[in-house]
N, C-alpha and C positions, 0 to 999 in steps of 0.2 A: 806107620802111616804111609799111605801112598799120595805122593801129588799128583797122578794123573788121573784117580778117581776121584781126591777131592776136587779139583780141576772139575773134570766131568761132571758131577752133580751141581759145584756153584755156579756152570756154565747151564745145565738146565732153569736151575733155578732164578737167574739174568734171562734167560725166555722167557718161561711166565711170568715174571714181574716186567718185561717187557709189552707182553698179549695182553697185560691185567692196562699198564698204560694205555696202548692204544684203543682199548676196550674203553675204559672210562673217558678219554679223551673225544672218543666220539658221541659216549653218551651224554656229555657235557654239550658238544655242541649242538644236539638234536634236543637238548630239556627247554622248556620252556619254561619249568617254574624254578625261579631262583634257588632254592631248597635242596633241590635233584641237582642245578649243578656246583652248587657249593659242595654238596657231596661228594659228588663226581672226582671234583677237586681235586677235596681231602683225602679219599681213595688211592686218585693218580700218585698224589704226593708221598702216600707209603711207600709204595712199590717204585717211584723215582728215589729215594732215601736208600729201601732196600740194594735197586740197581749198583746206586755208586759204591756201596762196601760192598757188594760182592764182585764189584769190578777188579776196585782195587787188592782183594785178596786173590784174584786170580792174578794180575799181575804180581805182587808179592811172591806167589807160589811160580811164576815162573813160565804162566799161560797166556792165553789168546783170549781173553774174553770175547763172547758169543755177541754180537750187538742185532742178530734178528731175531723176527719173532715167525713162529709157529703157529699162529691163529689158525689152526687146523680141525677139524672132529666136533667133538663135544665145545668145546672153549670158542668155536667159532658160534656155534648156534648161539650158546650164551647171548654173544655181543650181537646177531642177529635176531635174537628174541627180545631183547633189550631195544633196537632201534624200533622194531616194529612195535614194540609197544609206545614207547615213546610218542609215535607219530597217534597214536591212538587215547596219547594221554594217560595210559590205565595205568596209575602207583603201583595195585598191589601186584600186577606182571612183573612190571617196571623192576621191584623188589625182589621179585621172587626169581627171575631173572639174575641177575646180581647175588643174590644169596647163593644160588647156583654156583655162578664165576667162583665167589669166594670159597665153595666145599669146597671147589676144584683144586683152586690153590694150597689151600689147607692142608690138603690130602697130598699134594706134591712136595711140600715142606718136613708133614710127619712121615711118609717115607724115606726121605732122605737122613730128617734126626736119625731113625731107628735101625735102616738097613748100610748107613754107608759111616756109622757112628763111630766106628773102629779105624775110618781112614782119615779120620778129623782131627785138630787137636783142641783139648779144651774152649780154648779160646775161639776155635771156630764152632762150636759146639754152642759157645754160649752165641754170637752174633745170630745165627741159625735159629737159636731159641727166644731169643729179643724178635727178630723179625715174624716171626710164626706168632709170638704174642701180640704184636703190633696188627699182622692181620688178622689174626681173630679177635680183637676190638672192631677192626671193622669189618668184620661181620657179624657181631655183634650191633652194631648200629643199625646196619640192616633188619637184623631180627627186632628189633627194636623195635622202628618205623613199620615195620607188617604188622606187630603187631597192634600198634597204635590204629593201623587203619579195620583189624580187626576187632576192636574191644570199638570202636568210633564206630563201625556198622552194626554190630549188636547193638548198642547205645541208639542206633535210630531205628530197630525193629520192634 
């Protein structure tokens, strides 16, 4: 096992669970219906959960943990398609938006399980794997609520 690559990937992954904060954190304060930001909330609140155990494994291991964020690229439109919808009210954006954010993340968690699996040890194997389950619950929730407003608009045609 190597600590500078486990290192290196827990320190990516303390960025985007950083960008997913600050992301939700704003979506929170631009929602205006209670619902969106209770969400918003429970969202921020994984990825603050996730932060602290991947902090403290990089210290553990011996590292610098990363404390900024990257809202760069894709990940930034996200939270930029997300405000603007917001101001505009529309849910299923608002969702589809966010469900966005959420691939993103997703996708940066299972390449890290599967490409950097070998410099892990079980035990960070598994926290890696709680956390990746934890956000795809909530993105699931999201899928959720799209589709509630999709079966709700069928339901009035």
């Amino acid at each position: 096992m190597d600590n500078a690559k486990t290192i290196e990937a827990f320190n990516t992954l303390i960025v985007i669970n950083n960008d997913r904060i600050e992301g939700y954190k704003t979506a929170e304060a631009e929602a205006k219906e209670t619902d969106l930001k209770m969400l918003f909330s429970d969202l921020m609140e994984t990825s603050v959960d996730n932060r602290k155990e991947l902090v403290a494994e990089v210290n553990r291991l011996g590292g610098t943990p990363d404390e900024g964020t990257r809202v760069t690229g894709k990940f930034f439109r996200v939270w930029m398609d997300v405000k603007s919808a917001l101001s505009g009210n529309n849910r299923k954006i608002i969702l589809d938006s966010c469900e966005y954010g959420e691939d993103v993340i997703l996708k940066v968690y299972k390449k890290i399980l599967i490409e950097d699996h070998q410099d892990t040890s079980s035990t960070e194997q598994d926290l890696l794997n709680k956390h990746y389950a934890l956000l795809k619950s909530d993105h699931d929730r999201i899928k959720d609520l799209q589709n509630a407003i999709i079966n709700e608009k069928n339901l009035t045609e």
